[in-house]
C-alpha positions as CSV (number, residue, x, y, z in Angstrom):
1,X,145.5,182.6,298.1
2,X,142.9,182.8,295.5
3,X,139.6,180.6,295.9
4,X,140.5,179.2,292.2
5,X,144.1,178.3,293.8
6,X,142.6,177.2,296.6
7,X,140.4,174.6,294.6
8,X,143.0,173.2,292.5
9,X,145.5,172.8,295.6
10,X,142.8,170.6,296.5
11,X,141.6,169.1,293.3
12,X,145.6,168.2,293.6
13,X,145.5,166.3,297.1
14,X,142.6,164.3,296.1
15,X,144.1,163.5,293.3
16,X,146.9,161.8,295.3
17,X,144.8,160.0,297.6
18,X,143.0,158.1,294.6
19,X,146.7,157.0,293.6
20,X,147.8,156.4,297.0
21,X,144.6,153.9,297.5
22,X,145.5,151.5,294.8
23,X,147.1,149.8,298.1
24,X,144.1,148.0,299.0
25,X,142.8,146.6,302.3
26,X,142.2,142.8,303.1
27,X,138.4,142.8,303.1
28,X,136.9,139.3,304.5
29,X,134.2,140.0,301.8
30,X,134.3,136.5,299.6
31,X,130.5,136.2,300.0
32,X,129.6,139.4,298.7
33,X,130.1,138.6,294.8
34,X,126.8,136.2,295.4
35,X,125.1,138.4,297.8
36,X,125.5,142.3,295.8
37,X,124.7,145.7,297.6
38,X,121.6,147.6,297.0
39,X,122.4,151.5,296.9
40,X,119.7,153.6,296.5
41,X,120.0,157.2,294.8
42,X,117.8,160.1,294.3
43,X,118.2,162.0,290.6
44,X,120.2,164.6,292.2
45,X,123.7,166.1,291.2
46,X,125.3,165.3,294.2
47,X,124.1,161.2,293.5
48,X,127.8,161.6,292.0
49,X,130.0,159.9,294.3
50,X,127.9,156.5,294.4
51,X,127.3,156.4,290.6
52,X,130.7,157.0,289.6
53,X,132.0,154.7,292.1
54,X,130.2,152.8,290.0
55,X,130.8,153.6,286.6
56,X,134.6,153.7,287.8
57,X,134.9,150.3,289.1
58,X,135.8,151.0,292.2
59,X,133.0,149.3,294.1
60,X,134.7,146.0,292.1
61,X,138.3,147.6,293.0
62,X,137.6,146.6,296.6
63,X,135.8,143.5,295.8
64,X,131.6,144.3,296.4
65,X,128.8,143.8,293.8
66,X,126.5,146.5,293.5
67,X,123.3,147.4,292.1
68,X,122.9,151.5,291.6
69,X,119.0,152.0,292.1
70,X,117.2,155.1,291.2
71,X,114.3,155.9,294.3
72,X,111.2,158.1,294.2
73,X,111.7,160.1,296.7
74,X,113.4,160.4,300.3
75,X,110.1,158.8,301.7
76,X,110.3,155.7,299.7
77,X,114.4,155.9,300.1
78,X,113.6,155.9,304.1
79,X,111.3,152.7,303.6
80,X,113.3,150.8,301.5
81,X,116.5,151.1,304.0
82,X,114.2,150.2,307.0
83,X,112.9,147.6,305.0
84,X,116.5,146.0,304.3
85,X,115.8,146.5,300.4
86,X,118.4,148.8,300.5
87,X,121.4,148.0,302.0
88,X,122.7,151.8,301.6
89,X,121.8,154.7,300.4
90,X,122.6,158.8,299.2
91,X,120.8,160.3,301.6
92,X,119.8,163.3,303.0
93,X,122.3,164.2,305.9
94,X,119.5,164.3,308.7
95,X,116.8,162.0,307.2
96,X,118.5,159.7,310.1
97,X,117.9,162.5,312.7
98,X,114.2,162.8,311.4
99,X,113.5,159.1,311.8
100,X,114.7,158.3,314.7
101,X,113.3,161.9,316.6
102,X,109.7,160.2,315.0
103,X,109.2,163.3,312.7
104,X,109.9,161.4,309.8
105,X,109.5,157.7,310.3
106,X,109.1,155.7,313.5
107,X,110.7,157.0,316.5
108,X,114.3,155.2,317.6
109,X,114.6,153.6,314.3
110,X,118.3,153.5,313.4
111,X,119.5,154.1,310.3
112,X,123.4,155.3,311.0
113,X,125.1,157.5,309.3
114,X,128.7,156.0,307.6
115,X,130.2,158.8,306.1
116,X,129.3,162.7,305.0
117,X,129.1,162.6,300.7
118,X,129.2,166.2,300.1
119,X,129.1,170.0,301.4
120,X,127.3,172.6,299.9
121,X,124.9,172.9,296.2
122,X,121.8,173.4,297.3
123,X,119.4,176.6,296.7
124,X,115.9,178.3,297.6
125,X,114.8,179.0,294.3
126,X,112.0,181.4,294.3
127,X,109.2,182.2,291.6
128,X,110.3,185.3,289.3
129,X,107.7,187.6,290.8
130,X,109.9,187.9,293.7
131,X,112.9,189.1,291.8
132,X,112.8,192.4,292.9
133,X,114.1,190.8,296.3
134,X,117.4,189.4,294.6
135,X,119.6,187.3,296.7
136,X,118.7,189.7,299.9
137,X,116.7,187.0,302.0
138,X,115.2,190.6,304.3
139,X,113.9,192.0,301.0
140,X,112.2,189.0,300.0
141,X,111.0,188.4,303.7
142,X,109.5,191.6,303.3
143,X,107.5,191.0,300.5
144,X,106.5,187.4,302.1
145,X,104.7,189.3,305.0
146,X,103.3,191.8,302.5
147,X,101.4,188.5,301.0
148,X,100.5,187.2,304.2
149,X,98.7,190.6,305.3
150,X,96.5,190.4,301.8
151,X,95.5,187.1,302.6
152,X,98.1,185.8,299.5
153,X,100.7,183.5,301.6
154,X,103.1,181.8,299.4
155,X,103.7,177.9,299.7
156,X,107.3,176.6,299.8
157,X,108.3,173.5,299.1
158,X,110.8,170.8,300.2
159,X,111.9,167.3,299.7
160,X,111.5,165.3,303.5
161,X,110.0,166.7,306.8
162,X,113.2,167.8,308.8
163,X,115.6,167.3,305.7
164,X,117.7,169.1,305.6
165,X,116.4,171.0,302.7
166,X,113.2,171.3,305.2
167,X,115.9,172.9,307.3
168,X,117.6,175.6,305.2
169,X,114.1,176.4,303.9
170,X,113.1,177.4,307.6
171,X,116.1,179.1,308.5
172,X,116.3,180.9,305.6
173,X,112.5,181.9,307.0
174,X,113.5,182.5,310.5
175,X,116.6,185.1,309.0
176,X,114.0,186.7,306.9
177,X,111.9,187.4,309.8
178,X,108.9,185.3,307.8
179,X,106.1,183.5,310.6
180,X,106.6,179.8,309.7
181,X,103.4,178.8,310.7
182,X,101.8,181.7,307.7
183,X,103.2,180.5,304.9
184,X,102.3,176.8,303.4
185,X,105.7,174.1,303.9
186,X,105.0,170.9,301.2
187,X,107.0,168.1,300.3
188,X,107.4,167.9,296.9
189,X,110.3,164.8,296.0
190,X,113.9,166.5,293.9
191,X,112.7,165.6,290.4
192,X,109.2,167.3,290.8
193,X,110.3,170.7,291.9
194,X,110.3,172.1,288.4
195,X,107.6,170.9,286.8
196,X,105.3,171.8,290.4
197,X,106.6,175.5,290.3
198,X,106.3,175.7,286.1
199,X,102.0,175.3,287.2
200,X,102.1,177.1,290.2
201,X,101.5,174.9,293.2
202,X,104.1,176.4,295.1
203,X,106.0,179.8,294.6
204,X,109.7,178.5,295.9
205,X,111.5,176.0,296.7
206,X,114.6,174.8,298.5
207,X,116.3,171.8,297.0
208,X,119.9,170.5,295.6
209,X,120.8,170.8,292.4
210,X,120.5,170.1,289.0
211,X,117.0,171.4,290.2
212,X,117.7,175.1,291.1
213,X,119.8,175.3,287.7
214,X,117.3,174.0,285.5
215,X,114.4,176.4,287.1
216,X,116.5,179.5,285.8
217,X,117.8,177.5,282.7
218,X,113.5,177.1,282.2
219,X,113.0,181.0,282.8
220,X,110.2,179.9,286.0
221,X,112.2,181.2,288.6
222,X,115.6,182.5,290.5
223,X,118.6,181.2,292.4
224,X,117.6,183.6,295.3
225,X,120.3,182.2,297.9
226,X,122.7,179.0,298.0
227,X,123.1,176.8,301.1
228,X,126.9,177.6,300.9
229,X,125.8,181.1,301.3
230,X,123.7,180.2,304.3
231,X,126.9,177.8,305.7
232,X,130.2,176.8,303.9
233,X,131.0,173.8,304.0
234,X,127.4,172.0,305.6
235,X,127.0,168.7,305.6
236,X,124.7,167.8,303.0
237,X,124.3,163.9,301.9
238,X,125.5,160.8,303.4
239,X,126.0,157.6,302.7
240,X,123.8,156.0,305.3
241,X,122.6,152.4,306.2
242,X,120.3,149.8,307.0
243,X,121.2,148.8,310.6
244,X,121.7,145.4,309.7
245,X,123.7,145.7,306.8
246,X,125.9,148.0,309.1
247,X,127.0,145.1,311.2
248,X,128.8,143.9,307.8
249,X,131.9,145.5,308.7
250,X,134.0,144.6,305.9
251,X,131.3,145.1,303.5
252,X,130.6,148.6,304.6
253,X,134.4,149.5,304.5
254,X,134.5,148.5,301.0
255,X,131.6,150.7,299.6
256,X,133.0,153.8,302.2
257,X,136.9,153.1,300.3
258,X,135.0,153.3,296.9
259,X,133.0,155.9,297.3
260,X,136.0,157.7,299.2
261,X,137.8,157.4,295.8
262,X,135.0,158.7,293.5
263,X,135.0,161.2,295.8
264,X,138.7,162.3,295.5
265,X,138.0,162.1,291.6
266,X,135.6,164.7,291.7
267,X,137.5,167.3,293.5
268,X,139.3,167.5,289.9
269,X,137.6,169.9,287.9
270,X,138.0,167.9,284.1
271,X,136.5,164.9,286.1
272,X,133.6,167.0,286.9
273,X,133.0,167.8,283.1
274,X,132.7,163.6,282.5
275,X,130.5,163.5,285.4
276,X,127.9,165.9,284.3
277,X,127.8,163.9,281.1
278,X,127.6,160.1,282.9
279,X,125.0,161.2,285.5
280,X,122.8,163.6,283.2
281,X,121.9,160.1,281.6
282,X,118.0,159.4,282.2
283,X,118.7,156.3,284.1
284,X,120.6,158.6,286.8
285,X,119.7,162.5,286.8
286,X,118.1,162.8,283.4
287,X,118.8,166.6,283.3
288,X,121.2,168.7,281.0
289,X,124.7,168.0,280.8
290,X,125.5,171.6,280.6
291,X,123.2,172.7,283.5
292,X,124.8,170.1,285.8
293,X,128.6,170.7,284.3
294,X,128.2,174.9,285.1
295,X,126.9,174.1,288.5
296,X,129.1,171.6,289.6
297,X,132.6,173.6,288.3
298,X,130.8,176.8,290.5
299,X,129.4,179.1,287.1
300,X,125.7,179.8,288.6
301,X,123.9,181.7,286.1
302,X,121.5,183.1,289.3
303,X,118.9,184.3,287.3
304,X,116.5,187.1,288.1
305,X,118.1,190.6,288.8
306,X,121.1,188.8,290.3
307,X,122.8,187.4,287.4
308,X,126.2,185.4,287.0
309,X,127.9,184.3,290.3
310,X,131.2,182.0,290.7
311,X,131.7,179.8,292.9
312,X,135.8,178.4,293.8
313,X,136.1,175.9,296.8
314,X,133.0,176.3,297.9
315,X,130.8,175.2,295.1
316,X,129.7,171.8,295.8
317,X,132.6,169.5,297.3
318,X,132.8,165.9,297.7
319,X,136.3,165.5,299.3
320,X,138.6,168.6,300.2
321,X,141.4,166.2,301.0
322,X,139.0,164.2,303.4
323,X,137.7,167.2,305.1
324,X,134.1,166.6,303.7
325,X,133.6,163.0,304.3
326,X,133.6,162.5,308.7
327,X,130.4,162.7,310.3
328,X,131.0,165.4,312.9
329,X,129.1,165.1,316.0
330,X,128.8,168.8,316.1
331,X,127.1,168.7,312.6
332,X,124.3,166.6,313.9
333,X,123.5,168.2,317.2
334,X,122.9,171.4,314.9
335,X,120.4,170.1,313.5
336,X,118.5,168.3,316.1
337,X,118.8,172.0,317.6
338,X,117.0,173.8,314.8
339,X,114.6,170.8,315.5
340,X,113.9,172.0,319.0
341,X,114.3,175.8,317.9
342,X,111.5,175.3,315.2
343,X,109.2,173.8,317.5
344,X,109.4,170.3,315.1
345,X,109.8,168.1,318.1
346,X,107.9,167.9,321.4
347,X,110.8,168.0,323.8
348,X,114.5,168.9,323.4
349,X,116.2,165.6,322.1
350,X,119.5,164.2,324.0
351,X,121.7,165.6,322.0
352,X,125.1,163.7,322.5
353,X,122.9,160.2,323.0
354,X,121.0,160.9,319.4
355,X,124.5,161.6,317.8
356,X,126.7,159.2,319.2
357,X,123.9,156.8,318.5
358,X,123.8,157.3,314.7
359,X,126.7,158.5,313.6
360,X,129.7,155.9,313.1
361,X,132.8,158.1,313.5
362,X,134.7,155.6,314.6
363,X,134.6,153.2,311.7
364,X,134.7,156.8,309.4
365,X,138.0,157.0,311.3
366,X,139.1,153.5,310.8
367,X,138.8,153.7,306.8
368,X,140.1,156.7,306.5
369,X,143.6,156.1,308.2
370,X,143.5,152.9,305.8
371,X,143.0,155.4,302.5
372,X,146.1,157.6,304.1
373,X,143.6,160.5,304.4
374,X,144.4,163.3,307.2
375,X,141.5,163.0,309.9
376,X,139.6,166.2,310.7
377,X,139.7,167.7,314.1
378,X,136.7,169.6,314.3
379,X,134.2,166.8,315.1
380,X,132.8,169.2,318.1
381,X,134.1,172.7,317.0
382,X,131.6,175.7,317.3
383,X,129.9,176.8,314.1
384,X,129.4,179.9,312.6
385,X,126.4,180.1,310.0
386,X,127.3,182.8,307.4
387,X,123.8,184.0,306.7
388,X,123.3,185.4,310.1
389,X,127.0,185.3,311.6
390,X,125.1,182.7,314.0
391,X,127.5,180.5,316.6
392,X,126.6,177.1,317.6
393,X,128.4,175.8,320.3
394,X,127.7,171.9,320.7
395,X,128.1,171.6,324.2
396,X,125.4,173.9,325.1
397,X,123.2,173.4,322.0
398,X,120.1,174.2,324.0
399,X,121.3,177.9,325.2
400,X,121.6,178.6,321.5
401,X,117.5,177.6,321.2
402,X,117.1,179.5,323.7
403,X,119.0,182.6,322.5
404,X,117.7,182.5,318.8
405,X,113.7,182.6,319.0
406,X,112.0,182.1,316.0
407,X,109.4,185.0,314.3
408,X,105.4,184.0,315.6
C-alpha cells in the first residue's frame, strides 16, 4: 500500500472516531464552568490539537471552560504548571523527565504526563554554509570537526535542556561522530530560532515546526534532517499537567476526550488546510499560512542542495487511529537512557520507577476505551531508531548505554 493510501485509510478512521464520540461520557464536572482550565501553548505547529479543540468547541462538547494561553518559552511553560497557573499544558514530551531527573527544574517534581499529542515534525535546520553536507548527517559531521580543528566550532541551538529537541540535536551529534562537549549547545525558545540564526548567534538549530519551514522559506538556512527521519513515529508533545490539577479526574478526562477529537480531525488532510489558516493567526503561531499548510500535508521544500521532499503517514501525526496518543512506557525510558548515555545526569535513573511515576497510562487507557479507540500494544516494545538502525530494548535500557558510547 502506498504511503498516500496509507494516510487517507487513516485520515478515514479518525474520521470515524470523531463521529463515534458524539456519545459522550458523564463527567461529574458541574464546577468547572465557574472554575475554567488554563492550557498553556507554545507558537508551534503542533500547538494544533489544543487550539482547535478550542476553536472546535469540543472542550465545551464535554462540558470544561478553557482559557488557550500563549507561553514564552518551555522554561516559563515548566514554571507556570509547577506553579498551578497552568492547569495543563502542550508540552515537550520529556520536559517531565527533565524536571523531575533535576536537569531542568527541581528534582522529583511531578508533572505527569496524560496523553502523547503528536509524532514526528521536527528538524535540525542548519545555516546554508553547510549545504554542501545535504541531508547526510556524516558529511555534515565532517565538516563540524573540520571547524572545531580551526578553532571555528559552531553553536547549535535548542528549546529546553533535555527536551527533547535537546535530545535529537545530540543524537543527531552522536551519529555524526561530532564531540558534544566542542561545539556550543544554547537554548534559544521556538519563536526565536529564526530571527537568532538570520544574525548569526548560532549556526543550526533543532526545533518543531513552522520554524524549520520558515528558515528555508527566509533563504538563512536548510532542512538538513527531520526527526521522522531520525525515528518514525517519536513521541513528540504531550498534553501534560500540574499534579494537582491531575487529581481532577473528571476534569482531566474531559480536556484528554477533546483534545482526542481535535486530534482525530487533523488526521484529515482538508482539516489540515483550515488549521494552518486558524493557528497561523498572531495570537497562536503568527507564521505563514502557507508555510504551516505545506508542512503539515508533508510537501517540505528542504532547501539547500536537497530540494523538495514528501512526506505521507509520516509527516506530522496527531492520531493514526489512536496509535499516537498513549504514553508508552518504553518511549520514556528511551529517553531517560540518552540522558545517562550523554552523560546529562549523574547516575543512571530508575528507569521503570521514573516512568511509571509520570506517565498516566492507565487513565490514557480509561478514556480511550470510552472514545471507542483501539488501545496500542506496544507500551514496552523494542525500538528501532532509523537514523542509525539503533535497537532499544526497555528492559535492559542500561546495556544499550553501555553498548552505544558517545564521540569524546
Amino acid at each position: 500500500m502506498s504511503d498516500r493510501r496509507t494516510f487517507l485509510k487513516l485520515a478515514a478512521k479518525t474520521a470515524a472516531v470523531t463521529a463515534a464520540s458524539t456519545m459522550l461520557p458523564r463527567f461529574n464536572i458541574a464546577s468547572a464552568q465557574s472554575r475554567p482550565i488554563n492550557i498553556g501553548f507554545i507558537p508551534l505547529t503542533d500547538c494544533a490539537s489544543v487550539v482547535m479543540a478550542q476553536e472546535l468547541g469540543y472542550f465545551k462538547k464535554y462540558g470544561v471552560t478553557v482559557n488557550i494561553l500563549k507561553q514564552a518559552s518551555w522554561a516559563n511553560t515548566r514554571d507556570s504548571l509547577l506553579s498551578g497557573d497552568l492547569h495543563a499544558a502542550h508540552c515537550l514530551f520529556s520536559l517531565p523527565l527533565s524536571v523531575y531527573s533535576g536537569i531542568g527544574g527541581p528534582a522529583g517534581r511531578e508533572l505527569p504526563i496524560a496523553m502523547v499529542i503528536n509524532n514526528n515534525g521536527q528538524a535540525i535546520t542548519l545555516e546554508n554554509t553547510f549545504k554542501a553536507a545535504g541531508g547526510d548527517p556524516k558529511a555534515a559531521g565532517e565538516i563540524i570537526r573540520k571547524l572545531i580543528a580551526q578553532g571555528k566550532a559552531p553553536t547549535f541551538a535548542m528549546t529546553f535542556p533535555d527536551g527533547t529537541h535537546d535530545i535529537w540535536l545530540r543524537y543527531w551529534l552522536a551519529h555524526a561522530g561530532v564531540p558534544q562537549g566542542k561545539v556550543g549547545i544554547i537554548t534559544v525558545p521556538p519563536p526565536q530560532m529564526v530571527a537568532n540564526m538570520k544574525v548569526g548567534n548560532m549556526d543550526g538549530f533543532c526545533v518543531g515546526e513552522p520554524w524549520g519551514g520558515v528558515a528555508v522559506e527566509q533563504g538563512i538556512g536548510f532542512t538538513h534532517v527531520t526527526t521522522q527521519q531520525m525515528w518514525r513515529n517519536h513521541p513528540e508533545k504531550a498534553l501534560v499537567l500540574n499534579k494537582e490539577f491531575s487529581a481532577r479526574k473528571d476534569e482531566v478526562k474531559a480536556v484528554m476526550r477533546a483534545v482526542l477529537d481535535a486530534s482525530a480531525w487533523l488526521d484529515s488532510l482538508p482539516n489540515r488546510r483550515q488549521a494552518a489558516k486558524v493557528i497561523s493567526a498572531s495570537r497562536y503561531v503568527n507564521a505563514p499560512a502557507d508555510v504551516i499548510q505545506d508542512r503539515l500535508e508533508g510537501k517540505y521544500e528542504m532547501g539547500g542542495s536537497i530540494g523538495t521532499r514528501q512526506f505521507l503517514g509520516d509527516q506530522m501525526m496527531f492520531s493514526r487511529s489512536g496509535q499516537t496518543s498513549m504514553p508508552r512506557h518504553a518511549h520514556a525510558m528511551w529517553f531517560l537512557a540518552q540522558y545517562a548515555r550523554f552523560g546529562l545526569v549523574k547516575q543512571a535513573p530508575d528507569y521503570e520507577a521514573v516512568a511509571d511515576k509520570l506517565l498516566m497510562t492507565d487513565l490514557y487507557r480509561e478514556v480511550a476505551k470510552e472514545a471507542g479507540l483501539k488501545l496500542p500494544t506496544d507500551d514496552m516494545a523494542k525500538i528501532k531508531t532509523t537514523l542509525d538502525g539503533l535497537t532499544f530494548d526497555p528492559k535492559r535500557p542500561a546495556d544499550f548505554v553501555r553498548a552505544h558510547p558517545i564521540p569524546v
